[in-house]
N, C-alpha and C positions, 0 to 999 in steps of 0.2 A: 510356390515358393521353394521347392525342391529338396525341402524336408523330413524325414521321417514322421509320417505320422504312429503312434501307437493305436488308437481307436479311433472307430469310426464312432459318432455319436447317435450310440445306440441307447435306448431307453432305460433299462438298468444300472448303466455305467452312468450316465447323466442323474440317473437319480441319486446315486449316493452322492455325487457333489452337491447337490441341493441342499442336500441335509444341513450342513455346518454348523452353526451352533442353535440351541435350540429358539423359536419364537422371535429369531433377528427380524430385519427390514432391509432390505437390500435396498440403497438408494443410486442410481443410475444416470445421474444429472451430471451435467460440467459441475465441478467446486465452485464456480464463480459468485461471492458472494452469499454463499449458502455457511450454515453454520458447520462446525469442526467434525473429528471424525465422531463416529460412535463408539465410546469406551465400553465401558460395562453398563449396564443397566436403561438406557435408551434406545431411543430409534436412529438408526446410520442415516448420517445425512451426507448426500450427494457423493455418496462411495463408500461410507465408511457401514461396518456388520456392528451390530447392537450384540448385547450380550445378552443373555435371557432375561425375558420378562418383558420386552419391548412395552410400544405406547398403548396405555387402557384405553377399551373402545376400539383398536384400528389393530390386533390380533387376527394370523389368519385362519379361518379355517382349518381341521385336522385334515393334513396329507397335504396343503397347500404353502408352500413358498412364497410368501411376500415380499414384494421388492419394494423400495422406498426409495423415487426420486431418478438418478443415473445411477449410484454405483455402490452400493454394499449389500452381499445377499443372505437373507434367512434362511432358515432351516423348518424340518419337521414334516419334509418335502418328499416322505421316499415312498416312490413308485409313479415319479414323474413321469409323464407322457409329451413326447417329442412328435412337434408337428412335421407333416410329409417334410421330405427334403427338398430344393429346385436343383431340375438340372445344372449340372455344374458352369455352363456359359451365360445361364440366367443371372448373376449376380446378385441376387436377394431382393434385387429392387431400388429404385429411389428413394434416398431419405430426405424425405421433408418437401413434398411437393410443394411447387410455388402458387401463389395465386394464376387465373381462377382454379382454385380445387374443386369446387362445386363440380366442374365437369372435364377434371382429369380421367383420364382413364390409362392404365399401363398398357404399354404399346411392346408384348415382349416380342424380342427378335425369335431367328429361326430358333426349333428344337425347345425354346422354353413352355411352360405353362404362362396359363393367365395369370396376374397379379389376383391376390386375394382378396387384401386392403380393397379397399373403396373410401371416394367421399361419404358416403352415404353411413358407413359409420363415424365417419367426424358426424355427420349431423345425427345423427343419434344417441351420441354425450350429449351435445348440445341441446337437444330435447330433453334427456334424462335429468340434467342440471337445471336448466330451464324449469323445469314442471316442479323440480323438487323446491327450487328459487320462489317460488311463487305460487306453492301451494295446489298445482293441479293434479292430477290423477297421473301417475307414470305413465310412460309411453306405451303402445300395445308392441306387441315383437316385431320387429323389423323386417323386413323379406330379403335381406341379403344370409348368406350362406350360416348355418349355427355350427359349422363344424369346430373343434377343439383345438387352439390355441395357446400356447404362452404369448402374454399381452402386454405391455405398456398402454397407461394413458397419462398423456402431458400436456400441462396447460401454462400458456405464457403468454405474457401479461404488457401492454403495451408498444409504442414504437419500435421499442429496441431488445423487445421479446424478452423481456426477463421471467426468468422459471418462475412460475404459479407455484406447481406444484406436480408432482410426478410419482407415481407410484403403480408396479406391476408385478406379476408373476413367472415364474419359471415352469410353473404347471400348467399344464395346457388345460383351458376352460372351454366349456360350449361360447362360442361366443359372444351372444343375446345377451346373457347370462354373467357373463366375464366384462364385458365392456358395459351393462350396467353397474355392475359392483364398485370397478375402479375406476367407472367416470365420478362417481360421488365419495372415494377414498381418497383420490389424490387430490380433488378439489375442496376437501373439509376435513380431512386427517390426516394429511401432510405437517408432521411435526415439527416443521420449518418452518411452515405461513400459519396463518389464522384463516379460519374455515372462511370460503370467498362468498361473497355478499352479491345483490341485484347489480348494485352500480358497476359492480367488473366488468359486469358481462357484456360491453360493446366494444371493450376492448382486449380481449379473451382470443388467442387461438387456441385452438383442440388439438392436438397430434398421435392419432392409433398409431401403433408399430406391433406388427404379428412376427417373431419371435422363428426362425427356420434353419435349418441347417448345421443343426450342433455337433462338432467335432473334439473328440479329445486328442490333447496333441501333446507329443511327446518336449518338442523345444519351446519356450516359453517368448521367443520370436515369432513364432510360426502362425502369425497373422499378416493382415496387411491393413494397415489405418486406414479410416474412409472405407472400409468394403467388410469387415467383423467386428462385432461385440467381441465381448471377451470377459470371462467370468473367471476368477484365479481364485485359488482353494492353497492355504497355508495355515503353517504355526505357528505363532506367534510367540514374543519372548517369553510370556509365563506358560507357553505349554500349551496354549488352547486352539482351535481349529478354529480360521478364521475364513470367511469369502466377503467377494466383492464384486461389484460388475461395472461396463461400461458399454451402454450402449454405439452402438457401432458409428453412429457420426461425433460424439466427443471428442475424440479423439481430433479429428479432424479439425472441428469449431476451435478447437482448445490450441491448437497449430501444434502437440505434440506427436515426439516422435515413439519409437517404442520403448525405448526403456523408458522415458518420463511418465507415458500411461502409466507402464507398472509399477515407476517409484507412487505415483500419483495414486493409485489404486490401495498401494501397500499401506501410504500414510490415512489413507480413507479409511480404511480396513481396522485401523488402531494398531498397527505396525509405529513401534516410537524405536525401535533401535536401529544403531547403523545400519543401511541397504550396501553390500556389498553384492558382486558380483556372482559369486559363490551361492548365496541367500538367494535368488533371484533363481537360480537353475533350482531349487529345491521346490520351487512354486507351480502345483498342479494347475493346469490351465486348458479352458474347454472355447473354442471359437463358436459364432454365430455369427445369422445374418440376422437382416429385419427388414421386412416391407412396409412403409410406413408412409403416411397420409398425413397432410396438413391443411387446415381449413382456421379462415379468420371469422368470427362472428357475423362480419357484414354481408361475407358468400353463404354460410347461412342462411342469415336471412333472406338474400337472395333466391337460394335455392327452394326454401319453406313456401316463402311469397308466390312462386310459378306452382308449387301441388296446391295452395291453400286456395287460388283461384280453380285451378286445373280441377279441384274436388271439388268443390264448393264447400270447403269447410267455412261454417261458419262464426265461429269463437276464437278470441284474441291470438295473431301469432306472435310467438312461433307455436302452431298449432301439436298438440300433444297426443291425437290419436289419428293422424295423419295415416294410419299403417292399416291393410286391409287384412 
């Protein structure tokens, strides 16, 4: 983009932006039909920062930053840990692989790493929800990679994809560990929906997104839609330190451009006064990317179906201890 950057997004620097106000939910969703920003006292829905105390029950962990949905983020967050970088030609990856996901695999060009994402933790929400849906035993640990992560998990819901429910971190988690937590947060304590029931589940996508390449930047431009997230850190008119985020294809889905993000963000955030131009250059702001996997219930199944013979398991799938 040919801008100044100020910081590279190193891990102490990224962590004090997490902090922002204490106990929020950072929610990371398109607005679309989702409820208003988060003022004081709630959980931020789909961009907007809750003010302390967020939703009982769905609190995150000490030292842990929860996000809620696409776009406002919490605090309480300091001594975030930033997953490796990608090579700079790598692009972060594809958001939102199409059907069949079951057996995507990132094909990177020259100079990049492999993708990290996998189907194969879409199907292991889908397990963990599953098992927890219906009462069986959690799933055993997965054999794809545990290393630590900032995560989203997103679920949406029919034909025409509408948000489930979405909720994630800015703190890098053991993965196993991380995508069990918030496959069962954003599917049953999303303060937006009501905890999801058996009958969703066949028409249910899953969507991991691993969280890489955080930069602080000095111009509040200095992204480019479709290719960063983007986490902005402000004050707000009574004085209080506010963030917000948006995952990195929102923007895109949402057909805006860059300053509508950020108005878009600001008003999430519980920003209610005039946005002038001026206000807008005042706003700390850190980029990202994200690799991220999509999978429909039916590839799923699909996929469950070819181990569930392959192993011989023999108990109802989608089978819950599929894992060696």
């Amino acid at each position: 983009m040919g801008r100044k950057r100020c910081v590279g997004g190193d891990g102490s620097k990224m962590a004090a932006g997490c902090c922002g106000v204490k106990k929020q939910k950072l929610s990371s969703s398109p607005p679309s039909g989702s409820a208003g920003p988060g003022g004081g006292g709630g959980s931020s829905h789909c961009g907007g920062a809750a003010a302390a105390g967020g939703e009982p029950g769905a609190l995150p962990p000490p030292g842990i930053a929860r996000l809620n949905g696409l776009g406002g983020l919490a605090g309480g967050a300091a001594g975030c840990v930033l997953s490796p970088s990608l090579p700079p030609n790598c692009g972060g990856g594809p958001g939102g692989l199409s059907p069949p996901a079951a057996s995507l695999l990132a094909s990177p060009g020259a100079g990049c790493r492999k993708m990290v994402v996998s189907a194969e933790m879409c199907c292991f929400c889908f397990d963990v929800l599953y098992c927890h849906l219906y009462g069986y035993q959690p799933p055993r640990s997965p054999r794809f990679t545990n290393d630590p992560y900032p995560l989203f998990v997103t679920w949406k819901i029919g034909r025409d994809k509408r948000l489930r429910g979405c909720i994630g971190t800015f703190s890098a988690m053991n993965l196993h560990s991380g995508l069990r937590e918030y496959t069962l947060t954003s599917a049953l304590k999303d303060s937006r929906f009501p905890p999801m029931t058996r009958d969703e589940l066949p028409r249910l996508f899953c969507s991991v997104s691993l969280l890489t390449n955080f930069e602080d930047v000095c111009d509040y431009l200095d992204w480019e839609v479709g290719v960063h997230g983007i986490r902005i850190e402000f004050i707000n008119e009574k004085g209080s330190k506010r963030t917000a985020t948006y995952l990195p294809e929102v923007a895109k889905e949402q057909g805006w451009d860059h300053i509508q993000t950020i108005d878009s963000l600001l008003r999430k955030g519980g920003y209610k006064a005039p946005i002038t131009n001026e206000f807008r250059k005042t706003i700390k702001l850190t980029r990202y990317r994200s690799e991220k996997m999509t999978m429909s219930y039916t590839e799923y199944l699909a996929h469950r179906q070819h181990h569930h013979f392959q192993n011989g398991i023999g108990h109802p799938l989608p089978p819950y201890n599929h894992y060696s």
